[in-house]
PDB file of N, CA, C and O in Angstrom:
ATOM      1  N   UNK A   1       0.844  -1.186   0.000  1.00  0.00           N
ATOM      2  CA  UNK A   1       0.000   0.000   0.000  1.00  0.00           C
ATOM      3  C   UNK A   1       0.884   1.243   0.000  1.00  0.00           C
ATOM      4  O   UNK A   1       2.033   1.088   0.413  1.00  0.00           O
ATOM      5  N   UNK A   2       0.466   2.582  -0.449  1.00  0.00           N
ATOM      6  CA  UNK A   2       1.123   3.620  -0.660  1.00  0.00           C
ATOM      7  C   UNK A   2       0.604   4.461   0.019  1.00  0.00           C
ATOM      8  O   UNK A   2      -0.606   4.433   0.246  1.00  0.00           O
ATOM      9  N   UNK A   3       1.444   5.438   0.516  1.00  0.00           N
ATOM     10  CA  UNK A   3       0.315   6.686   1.525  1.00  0.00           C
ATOM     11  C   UNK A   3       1.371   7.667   0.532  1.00  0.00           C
ATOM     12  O   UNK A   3       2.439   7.339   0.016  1.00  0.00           O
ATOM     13  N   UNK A   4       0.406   9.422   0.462  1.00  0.00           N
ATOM     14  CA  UNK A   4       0.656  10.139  -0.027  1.00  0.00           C
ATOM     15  C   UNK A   4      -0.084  11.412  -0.001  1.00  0.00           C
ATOM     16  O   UNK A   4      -1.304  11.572   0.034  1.00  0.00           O
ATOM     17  N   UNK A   5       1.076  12.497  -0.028  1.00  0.00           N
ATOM     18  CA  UNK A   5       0.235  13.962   0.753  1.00  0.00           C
ATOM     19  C   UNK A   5       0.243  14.715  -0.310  1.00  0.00           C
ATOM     20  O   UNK A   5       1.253  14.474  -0.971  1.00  0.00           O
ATOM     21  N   UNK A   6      -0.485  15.601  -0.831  1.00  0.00           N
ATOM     22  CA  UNK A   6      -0.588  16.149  -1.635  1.00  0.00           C
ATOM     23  C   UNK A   6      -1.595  17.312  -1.372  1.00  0.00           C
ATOM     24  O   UNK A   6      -2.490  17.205  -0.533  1.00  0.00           O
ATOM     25  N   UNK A   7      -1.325  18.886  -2.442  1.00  0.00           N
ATOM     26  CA  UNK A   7      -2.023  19.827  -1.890  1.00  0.00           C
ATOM     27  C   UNK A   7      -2.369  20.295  -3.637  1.00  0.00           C
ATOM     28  O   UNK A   7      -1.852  20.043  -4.725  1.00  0.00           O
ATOM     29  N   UNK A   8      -3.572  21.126  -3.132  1.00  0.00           N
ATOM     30  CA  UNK A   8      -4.097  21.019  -4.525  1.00  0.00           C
ATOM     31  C   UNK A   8      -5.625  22.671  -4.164  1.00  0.00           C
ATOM     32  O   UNK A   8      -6.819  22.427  -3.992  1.00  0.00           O
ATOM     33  N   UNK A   9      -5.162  23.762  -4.159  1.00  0.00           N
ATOM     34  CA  UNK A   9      -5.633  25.133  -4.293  1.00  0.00           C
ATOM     35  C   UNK A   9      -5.478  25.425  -2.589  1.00  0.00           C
ATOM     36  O   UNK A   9      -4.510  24.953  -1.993  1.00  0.00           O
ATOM     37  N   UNK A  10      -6.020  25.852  -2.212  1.00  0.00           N
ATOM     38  CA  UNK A  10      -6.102  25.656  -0.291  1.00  0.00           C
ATOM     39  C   UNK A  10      -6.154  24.508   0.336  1.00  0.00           C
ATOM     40  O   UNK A  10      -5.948  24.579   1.548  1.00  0.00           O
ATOM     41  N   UNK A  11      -6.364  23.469  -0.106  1.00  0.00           N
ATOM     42  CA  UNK A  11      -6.684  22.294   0.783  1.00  0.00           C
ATOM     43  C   UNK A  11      -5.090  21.053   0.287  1.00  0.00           C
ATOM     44  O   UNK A  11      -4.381  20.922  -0.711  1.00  0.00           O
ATOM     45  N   UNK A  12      -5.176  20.417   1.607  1.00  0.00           N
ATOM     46  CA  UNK A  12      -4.170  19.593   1.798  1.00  0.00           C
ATOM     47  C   UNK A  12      -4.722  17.956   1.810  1.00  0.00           C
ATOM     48  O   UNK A  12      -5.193  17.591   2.887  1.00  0.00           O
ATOM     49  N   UNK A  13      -4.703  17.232   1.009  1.00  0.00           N
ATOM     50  CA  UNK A  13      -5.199  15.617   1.388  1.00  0.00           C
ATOM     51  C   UNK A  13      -3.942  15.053   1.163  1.00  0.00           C
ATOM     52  O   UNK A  13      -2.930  15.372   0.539  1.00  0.00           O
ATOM     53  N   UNK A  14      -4.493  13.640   2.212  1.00  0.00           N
ATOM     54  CA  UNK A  14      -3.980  12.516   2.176  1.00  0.00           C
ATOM     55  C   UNK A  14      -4.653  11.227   1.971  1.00  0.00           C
ATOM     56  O   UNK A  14      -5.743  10.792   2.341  1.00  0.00           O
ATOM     57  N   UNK A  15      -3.650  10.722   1.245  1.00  0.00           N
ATOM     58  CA  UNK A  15      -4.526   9.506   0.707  1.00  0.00           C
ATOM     59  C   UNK A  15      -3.684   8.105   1.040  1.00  0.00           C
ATOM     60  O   UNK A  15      -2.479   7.955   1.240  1.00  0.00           O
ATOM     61  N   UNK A  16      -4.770   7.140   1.026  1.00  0.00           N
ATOM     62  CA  UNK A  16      -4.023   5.433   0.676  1.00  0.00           C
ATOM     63  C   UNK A  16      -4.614   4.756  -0.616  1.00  0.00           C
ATOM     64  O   UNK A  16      -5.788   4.445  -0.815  1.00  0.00           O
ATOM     65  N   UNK A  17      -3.608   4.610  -1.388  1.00  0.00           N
ATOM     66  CA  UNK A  17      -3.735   3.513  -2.511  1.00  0.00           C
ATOM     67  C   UNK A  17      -3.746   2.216  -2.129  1.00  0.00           C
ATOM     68  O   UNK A  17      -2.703   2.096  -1.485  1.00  0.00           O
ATOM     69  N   UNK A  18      -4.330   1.122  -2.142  1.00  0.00           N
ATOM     70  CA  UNK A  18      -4.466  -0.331  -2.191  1.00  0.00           C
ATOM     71  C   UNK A  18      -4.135  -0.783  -3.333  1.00  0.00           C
ATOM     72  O   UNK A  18      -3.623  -0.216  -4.298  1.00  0.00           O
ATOM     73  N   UNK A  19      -4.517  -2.035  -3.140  1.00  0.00           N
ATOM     74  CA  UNK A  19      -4.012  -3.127  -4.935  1.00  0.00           C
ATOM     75  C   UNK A  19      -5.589  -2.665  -5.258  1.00  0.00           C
ATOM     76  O   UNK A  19      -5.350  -1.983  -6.254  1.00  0.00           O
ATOM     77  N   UNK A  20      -6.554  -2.607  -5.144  1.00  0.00           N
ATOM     78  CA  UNK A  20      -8.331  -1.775  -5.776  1.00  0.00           C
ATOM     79  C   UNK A  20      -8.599  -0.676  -5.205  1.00  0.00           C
ATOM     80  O   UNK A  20      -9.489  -0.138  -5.864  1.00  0.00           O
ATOM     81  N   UNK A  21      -8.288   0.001  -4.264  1.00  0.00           N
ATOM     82  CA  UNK A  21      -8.889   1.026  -3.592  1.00  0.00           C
ATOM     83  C   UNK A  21      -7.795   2.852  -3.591  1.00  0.00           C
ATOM     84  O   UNK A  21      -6.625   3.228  -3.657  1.00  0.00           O
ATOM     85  N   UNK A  22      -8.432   3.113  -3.535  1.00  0.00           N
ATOM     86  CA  UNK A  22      -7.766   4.445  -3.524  1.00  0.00           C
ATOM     87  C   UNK A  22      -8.373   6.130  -2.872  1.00  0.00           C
ATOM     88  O   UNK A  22      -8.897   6.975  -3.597  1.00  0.00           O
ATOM     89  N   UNK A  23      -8.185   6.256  -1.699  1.00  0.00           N
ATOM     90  CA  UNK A  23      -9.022   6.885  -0.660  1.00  0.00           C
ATOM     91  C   UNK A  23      -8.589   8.414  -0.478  1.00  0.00           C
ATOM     92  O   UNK A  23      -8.472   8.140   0.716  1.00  0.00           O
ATOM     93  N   UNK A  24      -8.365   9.286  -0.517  1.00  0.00           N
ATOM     94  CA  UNK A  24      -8.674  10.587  -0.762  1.00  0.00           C
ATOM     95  C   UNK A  24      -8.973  11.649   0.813  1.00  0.00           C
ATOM     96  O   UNK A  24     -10.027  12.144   0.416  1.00  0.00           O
ATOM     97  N   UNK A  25      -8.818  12.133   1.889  1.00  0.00           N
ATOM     98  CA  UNK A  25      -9.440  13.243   2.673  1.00  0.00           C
ATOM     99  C   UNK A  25      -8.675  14.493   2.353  1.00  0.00           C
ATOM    100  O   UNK A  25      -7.472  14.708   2.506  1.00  0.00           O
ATOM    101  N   UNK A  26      -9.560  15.228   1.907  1.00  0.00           N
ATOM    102  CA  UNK A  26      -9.399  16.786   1.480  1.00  0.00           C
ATOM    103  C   UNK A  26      -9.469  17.452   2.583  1.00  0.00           C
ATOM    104  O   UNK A  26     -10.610  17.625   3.011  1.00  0.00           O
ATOM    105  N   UNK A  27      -8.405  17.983   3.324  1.00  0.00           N
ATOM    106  CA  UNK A  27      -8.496  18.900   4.651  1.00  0.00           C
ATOM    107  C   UNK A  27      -8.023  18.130   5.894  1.00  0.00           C
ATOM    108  O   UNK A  27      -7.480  17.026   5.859  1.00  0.00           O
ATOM    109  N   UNK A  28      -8.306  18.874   7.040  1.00  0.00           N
ATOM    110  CA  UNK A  28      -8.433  18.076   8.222  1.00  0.00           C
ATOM    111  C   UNK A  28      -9.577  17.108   8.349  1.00  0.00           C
ATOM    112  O   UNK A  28     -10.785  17.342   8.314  1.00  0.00           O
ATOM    113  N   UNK A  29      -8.843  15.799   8.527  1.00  0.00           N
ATOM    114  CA  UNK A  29      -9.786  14.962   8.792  1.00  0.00           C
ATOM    115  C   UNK A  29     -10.975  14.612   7.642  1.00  0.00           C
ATOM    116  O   UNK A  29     -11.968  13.906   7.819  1.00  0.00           O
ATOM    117  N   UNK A  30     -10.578  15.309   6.426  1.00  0.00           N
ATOM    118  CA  UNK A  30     -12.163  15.278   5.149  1.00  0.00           C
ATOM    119  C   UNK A  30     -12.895  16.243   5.061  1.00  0.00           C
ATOM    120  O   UNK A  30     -13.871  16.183   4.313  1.00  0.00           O
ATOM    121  N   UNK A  31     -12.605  17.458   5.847  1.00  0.00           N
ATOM    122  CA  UNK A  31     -13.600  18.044   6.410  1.00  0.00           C
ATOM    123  C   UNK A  31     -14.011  18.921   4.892  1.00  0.00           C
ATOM    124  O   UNK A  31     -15.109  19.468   4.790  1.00  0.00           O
ATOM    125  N   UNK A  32     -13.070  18.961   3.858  1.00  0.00           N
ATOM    126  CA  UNK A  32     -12.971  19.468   2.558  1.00  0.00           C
ATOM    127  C   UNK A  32     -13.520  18.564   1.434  1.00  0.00           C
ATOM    128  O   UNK A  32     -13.729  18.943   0.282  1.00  0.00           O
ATOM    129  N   UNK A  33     -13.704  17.453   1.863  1.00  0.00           N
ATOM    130  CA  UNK A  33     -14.330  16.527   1.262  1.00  0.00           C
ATOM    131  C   UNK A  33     -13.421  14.799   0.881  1.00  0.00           C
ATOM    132  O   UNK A  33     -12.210  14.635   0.736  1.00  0.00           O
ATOM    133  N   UNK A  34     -14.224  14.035   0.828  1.00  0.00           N
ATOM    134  CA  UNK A  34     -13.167  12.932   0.540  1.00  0.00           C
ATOM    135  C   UNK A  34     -13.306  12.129  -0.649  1.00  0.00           C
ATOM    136  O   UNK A  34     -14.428  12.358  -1.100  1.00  0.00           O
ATOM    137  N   UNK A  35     -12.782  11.413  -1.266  1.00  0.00           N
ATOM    138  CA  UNK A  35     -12.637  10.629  -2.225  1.00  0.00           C
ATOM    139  C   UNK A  35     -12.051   9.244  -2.492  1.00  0.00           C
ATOM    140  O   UNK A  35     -10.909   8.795  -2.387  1.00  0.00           O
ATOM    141  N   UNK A  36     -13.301   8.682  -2.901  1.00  0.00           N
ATOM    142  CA  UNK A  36     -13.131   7.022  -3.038  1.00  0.00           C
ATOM    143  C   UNK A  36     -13.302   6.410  -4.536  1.00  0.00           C
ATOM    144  O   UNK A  36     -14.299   6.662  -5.213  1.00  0.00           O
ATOM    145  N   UNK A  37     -12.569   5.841  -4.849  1.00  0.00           N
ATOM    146  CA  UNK A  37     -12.448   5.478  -6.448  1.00  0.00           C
ATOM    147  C   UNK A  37     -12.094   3.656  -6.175  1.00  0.00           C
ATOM    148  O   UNK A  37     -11.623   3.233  -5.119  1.00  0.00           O
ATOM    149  N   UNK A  38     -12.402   2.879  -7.233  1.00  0.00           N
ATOM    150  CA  UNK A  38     -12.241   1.679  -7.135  1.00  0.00           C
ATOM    151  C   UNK A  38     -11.269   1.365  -8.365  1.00  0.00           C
ATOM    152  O   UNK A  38     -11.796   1.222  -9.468  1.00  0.00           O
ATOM    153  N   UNK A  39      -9.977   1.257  -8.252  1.00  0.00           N
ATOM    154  CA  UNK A  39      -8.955   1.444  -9.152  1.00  0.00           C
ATOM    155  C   UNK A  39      -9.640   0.108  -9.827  1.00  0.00           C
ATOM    156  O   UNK A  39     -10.362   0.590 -10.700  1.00  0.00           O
ATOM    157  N   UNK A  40      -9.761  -1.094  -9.867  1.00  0.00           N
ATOM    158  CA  UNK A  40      -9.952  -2.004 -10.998  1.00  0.00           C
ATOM    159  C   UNK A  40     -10.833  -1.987 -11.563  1.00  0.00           C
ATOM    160  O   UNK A  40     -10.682  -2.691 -12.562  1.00  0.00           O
ATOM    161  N   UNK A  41     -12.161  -1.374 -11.497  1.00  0.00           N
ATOM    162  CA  UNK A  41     -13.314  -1.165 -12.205  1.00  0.00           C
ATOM    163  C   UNK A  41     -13.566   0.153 -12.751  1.00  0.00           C
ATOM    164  O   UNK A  41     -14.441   0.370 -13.589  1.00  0.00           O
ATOM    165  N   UNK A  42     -12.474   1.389 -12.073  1.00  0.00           N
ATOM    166  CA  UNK A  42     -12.843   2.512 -12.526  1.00  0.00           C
ATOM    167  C   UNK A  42     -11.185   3.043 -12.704  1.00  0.00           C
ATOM    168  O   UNK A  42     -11.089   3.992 -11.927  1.00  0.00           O
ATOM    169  N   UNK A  43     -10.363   2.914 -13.129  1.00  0.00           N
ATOM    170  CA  UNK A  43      -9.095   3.069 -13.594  1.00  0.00           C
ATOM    171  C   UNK A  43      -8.639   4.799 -13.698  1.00  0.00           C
ATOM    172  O   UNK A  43      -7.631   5.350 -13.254  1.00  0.00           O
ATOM    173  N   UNK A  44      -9.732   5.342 -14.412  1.00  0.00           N
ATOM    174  CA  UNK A  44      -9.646   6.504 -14.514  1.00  0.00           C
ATOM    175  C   UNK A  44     -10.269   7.667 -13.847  1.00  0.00           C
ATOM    176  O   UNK A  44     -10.440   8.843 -14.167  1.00  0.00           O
ATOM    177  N   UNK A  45     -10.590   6.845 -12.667  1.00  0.00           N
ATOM    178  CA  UNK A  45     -11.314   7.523 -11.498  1.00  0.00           C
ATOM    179  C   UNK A  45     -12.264   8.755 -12.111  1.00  0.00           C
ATOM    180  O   UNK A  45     -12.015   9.959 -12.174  1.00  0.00           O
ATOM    181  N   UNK A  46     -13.392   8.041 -12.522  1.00  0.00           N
ATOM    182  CA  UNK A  46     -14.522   8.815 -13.208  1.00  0.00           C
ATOM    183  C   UNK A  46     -15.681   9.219 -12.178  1.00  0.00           C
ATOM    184  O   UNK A  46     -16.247  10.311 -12.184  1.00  0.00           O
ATOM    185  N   UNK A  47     -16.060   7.706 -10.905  1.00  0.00           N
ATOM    186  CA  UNK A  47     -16.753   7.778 -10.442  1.00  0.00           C
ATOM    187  C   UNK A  47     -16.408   7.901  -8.525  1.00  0.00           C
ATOM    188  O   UNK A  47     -16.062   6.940  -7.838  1.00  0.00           O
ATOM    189  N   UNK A  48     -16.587   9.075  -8.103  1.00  0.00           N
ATOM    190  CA  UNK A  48     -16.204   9.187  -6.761  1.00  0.00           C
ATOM    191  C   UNK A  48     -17.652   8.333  -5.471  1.00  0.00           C
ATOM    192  O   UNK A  48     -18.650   8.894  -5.018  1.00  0.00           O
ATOM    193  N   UNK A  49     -17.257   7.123  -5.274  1.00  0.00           N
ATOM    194  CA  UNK A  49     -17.610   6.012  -4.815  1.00  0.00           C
ATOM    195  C   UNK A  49     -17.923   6.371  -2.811  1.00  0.00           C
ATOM    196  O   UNK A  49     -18.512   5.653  -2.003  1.00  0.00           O
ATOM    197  N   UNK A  50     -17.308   7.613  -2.612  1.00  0.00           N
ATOM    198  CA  UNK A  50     -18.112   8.035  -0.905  1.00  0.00           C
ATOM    199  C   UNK A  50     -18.831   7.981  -0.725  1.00  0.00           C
ATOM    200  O   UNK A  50     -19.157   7.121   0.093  1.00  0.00           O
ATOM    201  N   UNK A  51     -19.745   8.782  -1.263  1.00  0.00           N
ATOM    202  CA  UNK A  51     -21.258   9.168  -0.815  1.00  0.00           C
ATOM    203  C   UNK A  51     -22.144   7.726  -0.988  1.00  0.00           C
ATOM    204  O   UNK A  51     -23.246   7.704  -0.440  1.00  0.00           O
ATOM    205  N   UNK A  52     -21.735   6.633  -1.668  1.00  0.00           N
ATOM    206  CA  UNK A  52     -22.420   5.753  -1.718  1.00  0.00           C
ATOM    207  C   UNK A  52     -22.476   4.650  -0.269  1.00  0.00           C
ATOM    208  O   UNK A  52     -21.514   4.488   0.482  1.00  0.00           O
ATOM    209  N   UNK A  53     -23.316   4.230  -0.171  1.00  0.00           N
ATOM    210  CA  UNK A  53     -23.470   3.564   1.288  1.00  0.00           C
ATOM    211  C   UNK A  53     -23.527   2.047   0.952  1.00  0.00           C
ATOM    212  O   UNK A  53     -24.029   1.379   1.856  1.00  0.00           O
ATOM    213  N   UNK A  54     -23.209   1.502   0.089  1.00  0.00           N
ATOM    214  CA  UNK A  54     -22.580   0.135  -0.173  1.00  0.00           C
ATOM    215  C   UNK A  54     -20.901   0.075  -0.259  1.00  0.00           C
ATOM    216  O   UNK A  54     -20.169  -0.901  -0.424  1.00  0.00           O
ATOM    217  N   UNK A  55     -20.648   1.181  -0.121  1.00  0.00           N
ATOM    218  CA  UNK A  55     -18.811   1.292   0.714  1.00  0.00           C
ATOM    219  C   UNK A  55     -18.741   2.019   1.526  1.00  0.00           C
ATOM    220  O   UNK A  55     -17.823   2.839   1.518  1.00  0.00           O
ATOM    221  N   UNK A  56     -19.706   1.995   2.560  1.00  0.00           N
ATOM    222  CA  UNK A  56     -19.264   2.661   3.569  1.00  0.00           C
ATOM    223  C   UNK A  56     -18.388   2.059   4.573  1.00  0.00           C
ATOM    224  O   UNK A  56     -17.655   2.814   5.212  1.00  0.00           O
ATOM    225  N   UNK A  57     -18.360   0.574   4.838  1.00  0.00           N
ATOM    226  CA  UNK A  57     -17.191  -0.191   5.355  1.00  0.00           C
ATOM    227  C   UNK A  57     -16.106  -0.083   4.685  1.00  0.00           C
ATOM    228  O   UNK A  57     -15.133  -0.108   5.439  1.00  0.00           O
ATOM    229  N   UNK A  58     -15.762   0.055   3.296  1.00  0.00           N
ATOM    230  CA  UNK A  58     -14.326  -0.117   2.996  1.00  0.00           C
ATOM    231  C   UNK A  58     -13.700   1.495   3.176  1.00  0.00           C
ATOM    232  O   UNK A  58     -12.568   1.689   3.619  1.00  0.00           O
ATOM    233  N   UNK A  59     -14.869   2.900   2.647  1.00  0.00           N
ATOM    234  CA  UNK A  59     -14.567   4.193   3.095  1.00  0.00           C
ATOM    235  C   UNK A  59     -14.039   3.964   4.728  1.00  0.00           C
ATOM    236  O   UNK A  59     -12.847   4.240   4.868  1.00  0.00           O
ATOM    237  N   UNK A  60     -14.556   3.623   5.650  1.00  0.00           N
ATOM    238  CA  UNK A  60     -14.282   4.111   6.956  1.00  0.00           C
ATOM    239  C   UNK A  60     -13.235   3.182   7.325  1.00  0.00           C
ATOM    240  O   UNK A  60     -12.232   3.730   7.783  1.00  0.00           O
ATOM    241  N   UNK A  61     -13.196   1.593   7.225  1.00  0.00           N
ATOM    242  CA  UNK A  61     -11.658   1.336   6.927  1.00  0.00           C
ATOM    243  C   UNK A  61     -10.602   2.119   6.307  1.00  0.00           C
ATOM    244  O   UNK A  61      -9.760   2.574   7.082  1.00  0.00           O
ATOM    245  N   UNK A  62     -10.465   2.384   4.987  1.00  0.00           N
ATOM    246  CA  UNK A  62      -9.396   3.187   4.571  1.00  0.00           C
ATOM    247  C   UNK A  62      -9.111   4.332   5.404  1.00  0.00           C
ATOM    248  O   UNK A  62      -8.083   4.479   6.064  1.00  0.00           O
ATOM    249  N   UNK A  63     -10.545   5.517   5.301  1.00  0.00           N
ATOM    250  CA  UNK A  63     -10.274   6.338   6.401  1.00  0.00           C
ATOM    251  C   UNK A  63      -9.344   6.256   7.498  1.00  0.00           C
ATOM    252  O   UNK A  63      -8.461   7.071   7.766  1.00  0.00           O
ATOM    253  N   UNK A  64      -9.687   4.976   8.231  1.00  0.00           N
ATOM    254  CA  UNK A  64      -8.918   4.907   9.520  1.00  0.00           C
ATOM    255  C   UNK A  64      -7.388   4.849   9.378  1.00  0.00           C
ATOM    256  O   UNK A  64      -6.574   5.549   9.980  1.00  0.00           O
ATOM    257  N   UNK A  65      -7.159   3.937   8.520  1.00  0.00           N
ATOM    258  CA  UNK A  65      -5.717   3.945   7.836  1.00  0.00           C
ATOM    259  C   UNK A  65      -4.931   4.603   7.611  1.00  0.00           C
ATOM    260  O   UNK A  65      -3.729   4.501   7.853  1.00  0.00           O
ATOM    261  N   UNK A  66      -5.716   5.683   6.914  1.00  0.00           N
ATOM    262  CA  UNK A  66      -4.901   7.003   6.258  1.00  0.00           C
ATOM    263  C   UNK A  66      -4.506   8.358   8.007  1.00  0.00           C
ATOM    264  O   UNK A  66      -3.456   8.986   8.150  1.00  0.00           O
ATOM    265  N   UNK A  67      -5.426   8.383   8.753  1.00  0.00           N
ATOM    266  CA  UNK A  67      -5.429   8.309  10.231  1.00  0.00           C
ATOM    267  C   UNK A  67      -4.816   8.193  10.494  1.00  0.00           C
ATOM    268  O   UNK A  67      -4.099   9.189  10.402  1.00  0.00           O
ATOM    269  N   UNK A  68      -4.106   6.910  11.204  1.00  0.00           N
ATOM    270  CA  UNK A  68      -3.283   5.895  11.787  1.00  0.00           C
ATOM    271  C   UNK A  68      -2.034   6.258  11.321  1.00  0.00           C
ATOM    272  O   UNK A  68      -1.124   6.467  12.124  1.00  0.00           O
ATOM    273  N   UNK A  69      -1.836   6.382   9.881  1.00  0.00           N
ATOM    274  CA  UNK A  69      -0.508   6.665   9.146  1.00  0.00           C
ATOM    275  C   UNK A  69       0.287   8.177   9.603  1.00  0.00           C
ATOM    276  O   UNK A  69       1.510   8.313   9.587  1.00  0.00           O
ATOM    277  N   UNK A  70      -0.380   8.910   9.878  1.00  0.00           N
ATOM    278  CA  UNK A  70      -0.309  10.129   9.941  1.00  0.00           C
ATOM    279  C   UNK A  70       0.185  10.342  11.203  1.00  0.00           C
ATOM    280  O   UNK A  70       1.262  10.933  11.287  1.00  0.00           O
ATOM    281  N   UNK A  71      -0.464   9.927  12.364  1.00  0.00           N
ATOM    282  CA  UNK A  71      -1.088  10.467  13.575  1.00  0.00           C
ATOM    283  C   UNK A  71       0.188   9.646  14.195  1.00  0.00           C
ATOM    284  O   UNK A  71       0.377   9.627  15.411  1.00  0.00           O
TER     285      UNK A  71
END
């Protein structure tokens, strides 16, 4: 897995890449918004996969991760 910080107009995210997953928090804590993409079905990260509530276990796993890494 890869962790990685990156800043992009005012806001600062960090993210974790998996071998499928790829997780995104814009700000402190997300508070800027977050982003979930499913690298093997969506490659070109077309479709931002958060707001949906059939990943809300793998969002709040990663979440925690990207957390943990940091903290």
């Amino acid at each position: 897995d890869a962790f990685t910080e990156t800043h992009f107009r005012d806001a600062s995210g960090h993210a974790i890449r998996t071998a499928r997953w790829r997780c995104v928090e814009w700000g402190e804590g997300g508070q800027q918004g977050v982003e979930l993409y499913d690298e093997s079905a969506d490659p070109l990260e077309m479709k931002n996969l958060a707001s949906d509530p059939q990943y809300s276990q793998t969002l709040t796993q990663l979440r925690r991760r990207i957390r943990d890494h940091w903290n």
